[in-house]
N, C-alpha and C positions, 0 to 999 in steps of 0.2 A: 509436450513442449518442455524442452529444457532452458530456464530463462540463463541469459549470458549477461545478463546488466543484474545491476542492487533493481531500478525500476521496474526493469520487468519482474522479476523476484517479486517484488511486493502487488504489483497487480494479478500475478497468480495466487499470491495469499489473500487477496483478497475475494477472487474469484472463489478460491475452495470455500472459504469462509460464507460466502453469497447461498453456495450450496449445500453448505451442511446446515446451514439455520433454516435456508428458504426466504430469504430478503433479498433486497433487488441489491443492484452491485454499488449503486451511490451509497446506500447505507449500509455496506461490508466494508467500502473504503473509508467513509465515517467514523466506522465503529474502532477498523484495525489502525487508521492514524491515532485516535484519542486514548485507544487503549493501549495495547503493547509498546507504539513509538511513544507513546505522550505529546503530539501533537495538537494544535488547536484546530486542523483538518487535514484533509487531503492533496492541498497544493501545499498544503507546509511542510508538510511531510516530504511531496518529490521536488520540491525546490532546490534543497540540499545536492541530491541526488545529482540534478540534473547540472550541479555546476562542478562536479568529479570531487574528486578525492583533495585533501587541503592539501596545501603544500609543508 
């Protein structure tokens, strides 16, 4: 799957992430929002996202 959105992009990173540690995928997306975006979770993280690009 070739993700075409920022959203999907990061639920694939999350996924690989799920699968290279062996963690379920709520705590891949916990892990990847708080670490690399510095996020305080996972809907903080795609909120942004989901309202596009600023103007």
């Amino acid at each position: 799957m070739v993700p075409n959105t920022l959203h999907e992009s990061i639920k694939v990173q999350a996924k690989r992430l799920r699968d290279l540690f062996g963690i379920d995928l709520t705590t891949a997306k916990y892990v990847l929002a708080r670490g690399p975006y510095g996020c305080a979770d996972w809907s903080d993280l795609c909120t942004p996202l989901s309202e596009g690009p600023p103007l």
